[in-house]
C-alpha positions in Angstrom: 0.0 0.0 0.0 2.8 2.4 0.7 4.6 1.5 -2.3 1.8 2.2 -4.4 1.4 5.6 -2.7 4.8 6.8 -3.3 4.4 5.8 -7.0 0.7 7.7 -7.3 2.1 11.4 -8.6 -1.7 12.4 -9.1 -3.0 14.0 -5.8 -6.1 13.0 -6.8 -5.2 9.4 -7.6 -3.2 9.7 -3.9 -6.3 11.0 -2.5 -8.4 7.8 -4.1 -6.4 5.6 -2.4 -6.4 7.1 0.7 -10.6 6.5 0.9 -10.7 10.6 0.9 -11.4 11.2 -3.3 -14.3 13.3 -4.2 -16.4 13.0 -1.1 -18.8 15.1 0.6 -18.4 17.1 3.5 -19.7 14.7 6.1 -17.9 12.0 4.9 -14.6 14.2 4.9 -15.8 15.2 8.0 -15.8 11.5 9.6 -13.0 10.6 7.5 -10.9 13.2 9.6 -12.7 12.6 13.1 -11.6 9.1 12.6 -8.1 9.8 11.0 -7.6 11.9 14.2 -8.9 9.4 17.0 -6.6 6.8 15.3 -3.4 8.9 15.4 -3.9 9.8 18.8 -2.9 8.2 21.9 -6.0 6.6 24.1 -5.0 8.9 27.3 -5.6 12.0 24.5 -8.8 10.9 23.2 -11.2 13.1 25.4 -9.1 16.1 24.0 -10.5 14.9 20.4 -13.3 17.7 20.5 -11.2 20.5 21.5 -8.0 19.8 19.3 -11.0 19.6 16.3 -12.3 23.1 17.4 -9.2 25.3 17.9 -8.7 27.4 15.0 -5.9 29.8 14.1 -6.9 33.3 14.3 -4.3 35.8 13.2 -4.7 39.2 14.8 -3.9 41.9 12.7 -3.9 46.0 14.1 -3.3 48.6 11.7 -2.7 52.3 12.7 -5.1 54.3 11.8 -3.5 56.8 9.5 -3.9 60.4 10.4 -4.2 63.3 7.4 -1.3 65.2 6.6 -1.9 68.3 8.0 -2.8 67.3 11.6 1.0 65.0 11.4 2.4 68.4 10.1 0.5 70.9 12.8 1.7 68.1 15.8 4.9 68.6 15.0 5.7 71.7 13.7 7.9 74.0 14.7 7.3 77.5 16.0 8.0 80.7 14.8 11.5 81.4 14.1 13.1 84.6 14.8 12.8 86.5 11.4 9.0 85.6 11.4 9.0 87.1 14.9 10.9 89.7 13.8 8.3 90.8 10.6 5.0 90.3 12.8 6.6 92.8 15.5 5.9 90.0 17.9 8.2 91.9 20.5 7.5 95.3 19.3 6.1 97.8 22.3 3.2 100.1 20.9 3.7 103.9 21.3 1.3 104.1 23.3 2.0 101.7 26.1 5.5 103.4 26.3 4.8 105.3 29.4 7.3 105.1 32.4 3.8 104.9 34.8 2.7 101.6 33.4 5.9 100.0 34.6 5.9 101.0 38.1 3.8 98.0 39.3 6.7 95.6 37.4 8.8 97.9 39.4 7.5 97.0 43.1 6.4 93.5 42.0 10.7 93.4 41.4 11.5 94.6 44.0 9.6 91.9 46.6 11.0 89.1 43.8 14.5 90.3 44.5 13.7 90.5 48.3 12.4 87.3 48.4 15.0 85.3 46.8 17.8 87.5 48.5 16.7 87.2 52.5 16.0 90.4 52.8 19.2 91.7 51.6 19.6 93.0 55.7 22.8 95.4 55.9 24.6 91.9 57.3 24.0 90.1 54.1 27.5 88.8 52.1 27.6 91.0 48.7 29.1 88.1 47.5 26.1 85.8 48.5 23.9 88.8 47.5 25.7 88.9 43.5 25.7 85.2 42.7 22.1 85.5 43.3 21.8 88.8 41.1 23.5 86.8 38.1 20.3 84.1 38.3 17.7 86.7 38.8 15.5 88.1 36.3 15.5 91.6 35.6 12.2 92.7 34.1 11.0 95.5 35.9 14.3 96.7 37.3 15.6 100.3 37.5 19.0 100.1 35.6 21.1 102.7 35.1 24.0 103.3 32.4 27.1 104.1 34.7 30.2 103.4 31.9 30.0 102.6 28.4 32.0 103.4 25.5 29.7 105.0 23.8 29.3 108.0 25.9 25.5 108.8 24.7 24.5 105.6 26.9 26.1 107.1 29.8 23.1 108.1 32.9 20.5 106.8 31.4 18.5 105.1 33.8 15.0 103.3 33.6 12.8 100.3 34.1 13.9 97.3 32.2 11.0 96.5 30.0 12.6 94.2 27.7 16.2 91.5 28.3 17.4 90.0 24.9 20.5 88.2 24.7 22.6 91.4 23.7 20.4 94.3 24.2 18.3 96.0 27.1 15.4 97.7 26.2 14.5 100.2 29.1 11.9 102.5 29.7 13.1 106.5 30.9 10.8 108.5 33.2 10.5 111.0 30.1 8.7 107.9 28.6 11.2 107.1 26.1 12.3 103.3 25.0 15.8 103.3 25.0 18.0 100.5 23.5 20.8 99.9 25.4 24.0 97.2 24.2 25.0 94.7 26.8 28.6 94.9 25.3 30.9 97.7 26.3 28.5 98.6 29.5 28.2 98.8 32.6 24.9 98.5 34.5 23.7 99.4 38.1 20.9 98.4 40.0 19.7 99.4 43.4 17.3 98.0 45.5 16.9 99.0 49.5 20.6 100.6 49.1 22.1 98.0 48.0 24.0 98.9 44.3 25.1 96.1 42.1 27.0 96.7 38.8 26.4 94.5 35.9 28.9 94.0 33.2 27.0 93.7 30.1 29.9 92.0 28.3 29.9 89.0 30.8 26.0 89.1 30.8 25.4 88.4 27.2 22.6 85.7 28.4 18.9 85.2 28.0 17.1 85.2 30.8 16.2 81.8 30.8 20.0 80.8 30.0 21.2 82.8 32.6 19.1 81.0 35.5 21.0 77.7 35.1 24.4 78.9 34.0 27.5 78.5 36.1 29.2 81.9 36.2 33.5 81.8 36.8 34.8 84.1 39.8 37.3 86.6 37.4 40.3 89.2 38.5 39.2 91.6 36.2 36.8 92.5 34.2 37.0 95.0 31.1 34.4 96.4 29.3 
């Protein structure tokens, strides 16, 4: 019987022999019921139901896609600075340009700088007291211009309205926004008697840089 199996190249002919030809579904059906209850073992024959009624199921998840433009508007990028610069994003209108409209930045300043100084009490270490004023943010302090090489700058004092990485923008009592250069100045800033100078070369920070930066101890400074 095998030999004539392995000579059978038909499958049909193979299929014949086998007692599984052209059948119908219930006789295919009992044909592999018994088939299967012969093959296995007499301890596995209770398992005969559920080994016929397992079925592969192939689990498939696909992504659904999302349009274009939503991918592109997640992640975009923001503006970038010349975009900023043509909108007048950090442009001040004329009309808020009054020295009086700054004062409450002033005094709010002033407690922020209190705060995060103690107190600054007459016993406090200026050295203690200037590592903190390198971290600190300067929006709504009075600064004035005390050497610069551009002698124009010189005594010009106001309320910072504005801290860019190279520039001040300040705001004068004769409501007048003045553009000061970090570079070649020197800043002070007084709060409860206590002056500080700034050296706008060393200082040539953003705000937000300046906070976590780890300033170097100098001999000298030049403008």
């Amino acid at each position: 019987m095998e030999e004539r199996l392995l000579q059978l190249k038909n499958p049909f002919e193979m299929g014949e022999a086998l007692g599984i030809g052209n059948k119908t579904l219930k006789v295919a059906e009992r044909f592999t019921r018994a088939f299967i209850a012969n093959s296995m073992k007499q301890s596995e024959a209770p398992y005969l139901e559920e080994a016929l009624s397992r079925k592969a199921v192939v689990l498939e998840y696909a992504r659904e896609k999302r349009p274009a433009a939503k991918r592109k508007s997640k992640g975009g990028k923001g503006l970038s600075a010349g975009a900023k610069r043509r909108l007048k994003v950090f442009d001040i209108k004329p009309e808020h340009q009054r020295y009086e409209l700054f004062l409450p930045l002033n005094d709010l300043w002033k407690q922020y700088i209190l705060s995060i100084c103690n107190g600054l009490r007459p016993g406090s270490s200026p050295q203690l007291v200037q590592q903190k004023l390198l971290k600190a943010d300067f929006h709504g302090a009075v600064l004035t211009v005390v050497r610069s090489k551009c002698p124009s700058y010189v005594g010009t004092t106001g309320i910072l309205v504005q801290e860019f990485k190279h520039i001040f923008k300040i705001i004068t009592k004769e409501d007048r926004l003045k553009v000061i250069p970090k570079k070649n100045s020197v800043f002070a800033v007084e709060v409860n008697g206590f002056v500080s100078h700034i050296y706008g070369s060393k200082f040539q920070f953003r705000a937000s840089e300046r906070s976590v930066k780890k300033f170097k101890v100098k001999g000298s400074i030049d403008l």
